[in-house]
Each structure stands twice: as C-alpha cells, then as structure tokens.
C-alpha positions as CSV (number, residue, x, y, z in Angstrom):
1,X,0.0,0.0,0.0
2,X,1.1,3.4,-0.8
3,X,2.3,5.8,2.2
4,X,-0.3,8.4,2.3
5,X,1.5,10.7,4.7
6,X,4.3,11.3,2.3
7,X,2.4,11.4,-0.9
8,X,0.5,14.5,0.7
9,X,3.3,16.1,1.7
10,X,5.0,15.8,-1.8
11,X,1.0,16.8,-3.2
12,X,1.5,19.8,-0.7
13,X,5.3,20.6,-1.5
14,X,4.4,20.4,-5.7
15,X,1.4,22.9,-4.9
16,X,3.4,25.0,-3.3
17,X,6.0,25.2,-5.5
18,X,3.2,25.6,-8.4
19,X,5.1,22.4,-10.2
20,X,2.7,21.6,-12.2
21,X,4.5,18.1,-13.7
22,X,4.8,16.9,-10.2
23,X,1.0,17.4,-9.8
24,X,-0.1,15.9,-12.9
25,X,1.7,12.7,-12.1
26,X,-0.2,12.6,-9.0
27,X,-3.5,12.8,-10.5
28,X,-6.0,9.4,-11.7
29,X,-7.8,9.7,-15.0
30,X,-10.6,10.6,-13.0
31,X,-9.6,12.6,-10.2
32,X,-12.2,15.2,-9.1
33,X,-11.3,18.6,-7.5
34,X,-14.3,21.1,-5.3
35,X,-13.7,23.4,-3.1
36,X,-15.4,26.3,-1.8
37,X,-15.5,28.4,-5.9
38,X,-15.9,25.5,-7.9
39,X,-15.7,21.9,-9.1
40,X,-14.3,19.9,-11.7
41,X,-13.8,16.1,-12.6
42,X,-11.4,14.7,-14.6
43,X,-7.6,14.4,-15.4
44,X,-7.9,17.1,-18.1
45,X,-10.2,19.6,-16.0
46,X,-8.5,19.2,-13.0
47,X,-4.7,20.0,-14.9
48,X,-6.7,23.6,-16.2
49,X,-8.3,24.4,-12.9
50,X,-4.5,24.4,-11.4
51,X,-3.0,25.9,-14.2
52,X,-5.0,28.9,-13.6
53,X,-4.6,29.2,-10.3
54,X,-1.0,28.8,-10.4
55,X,-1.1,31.9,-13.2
56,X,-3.4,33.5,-10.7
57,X,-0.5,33.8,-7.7
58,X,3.1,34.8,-7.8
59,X,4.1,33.1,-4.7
60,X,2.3,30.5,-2.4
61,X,3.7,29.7,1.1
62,X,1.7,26.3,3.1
63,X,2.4,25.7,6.6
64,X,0.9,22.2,7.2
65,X,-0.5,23.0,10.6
66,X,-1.5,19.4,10.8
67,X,-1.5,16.1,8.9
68,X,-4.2,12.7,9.8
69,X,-4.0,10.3,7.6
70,X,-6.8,7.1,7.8
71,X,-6.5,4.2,5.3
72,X,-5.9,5.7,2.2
73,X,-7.5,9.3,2.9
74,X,-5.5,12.3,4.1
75,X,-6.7,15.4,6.2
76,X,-4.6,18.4,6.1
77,X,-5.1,21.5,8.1
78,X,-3.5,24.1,6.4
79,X,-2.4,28.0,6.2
80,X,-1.8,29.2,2.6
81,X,-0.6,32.4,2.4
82,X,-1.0,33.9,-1.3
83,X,1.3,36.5,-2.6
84,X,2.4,36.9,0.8
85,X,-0.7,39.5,1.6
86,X,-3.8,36.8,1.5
87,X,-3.9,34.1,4.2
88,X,-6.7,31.1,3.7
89,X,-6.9,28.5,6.1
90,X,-7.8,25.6,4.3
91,X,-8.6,21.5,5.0
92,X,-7.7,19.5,2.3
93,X,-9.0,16.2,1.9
94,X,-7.2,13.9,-0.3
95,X,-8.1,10.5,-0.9
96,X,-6.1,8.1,-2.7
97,X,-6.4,4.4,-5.1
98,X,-4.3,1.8,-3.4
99,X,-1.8,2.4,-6.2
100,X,-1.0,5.8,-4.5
101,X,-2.6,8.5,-7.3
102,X,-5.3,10.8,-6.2
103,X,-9.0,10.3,-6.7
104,X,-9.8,13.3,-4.9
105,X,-9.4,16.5,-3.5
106,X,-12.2,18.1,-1.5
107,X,-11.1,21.6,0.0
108,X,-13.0,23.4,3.2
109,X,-12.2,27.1,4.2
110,X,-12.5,28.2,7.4
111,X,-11.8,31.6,8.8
C-alpha cells in the first residue's frame, strides 16, 4: 500500500512550488477537485483548474499546521498564504487508489 502521509506532503510541497508536472503525475484519470468556488472532474479539467490558479499567484507559502491520515485518505489543516498578503486557512482532503494516485481533492475554508 502506498504511504499516504508522504504522498501528501509531496502533493503539498508540488502545490506550493506551483510544479505543475509533479501534480499531474499525482492525478488518476478521474480525479475530481471542489472546493469552496468551484468543481471539476477529470484528469484534463483538473490539470486547467491548477494551471489557472498557479497563473493566478506569484508566490504560495503552506504551513501544514497538521496532517491525519486514515486508510488511504488524508486530512490536512493548512495555512496558505498567497502573494504573501492573502492568508486562507484551508482542509484539504485527499483520498487516494491503493496504487498511490489521487482520486480526490475536497477543500473546506474556514476563517
């Protein structure tokens, strides 16, 4: 079985770094992204959905404030600063196939 704890952090370190290659190769065919804007399904969808928000921010900083993992879902509290001026404090909720590529991504905002 795949280790879930350090293919989020490496989902989390990609996304912060805006590498966009690293993130494709962590998506399924049919991975499905929502948070609290929008939803999309799909490999294809969800590669444009990142591209723009990647063109949308110069710089992203995540502090993983903290990390549960369960079976072959991941919950991670986080604080994203954008551009170093907007803060979100997100949970992300990433769940996985056996064979370690994400299915899902299901993001919460709080205040």
């Amino acid at each position: 079985m795949a280790d879930i704890e350090a293919l989020t952090r490496k989902f989390i370190s990609a996304y912060e770094q805006k590498d966009m290659d690293a993130i494709a190769g962590m998506f399924s065919a049919e991975v499905i992204l929502r948070d609290w804007n929008t939803e999309v399904a799909g490999y294809e969808a969800a590669i444009q959905e990142y591209t723009n928000n990647f063109q949308a921010a110069d710089t992203l900083e995540i502090k993983i404030h903290n990390l549960l993992v369960h079976g072959l879902t991941a919950a991670a509290v986080l604080e994203i600063v954008v551009d170093g001026v907007e803060t979100l404090r997100v949970v992300d909720l990433l769940s996985f196939s056996a064979d370690g590529k994400i299915q899902s991504i299901v993001a919460y905002k709080g205040l």
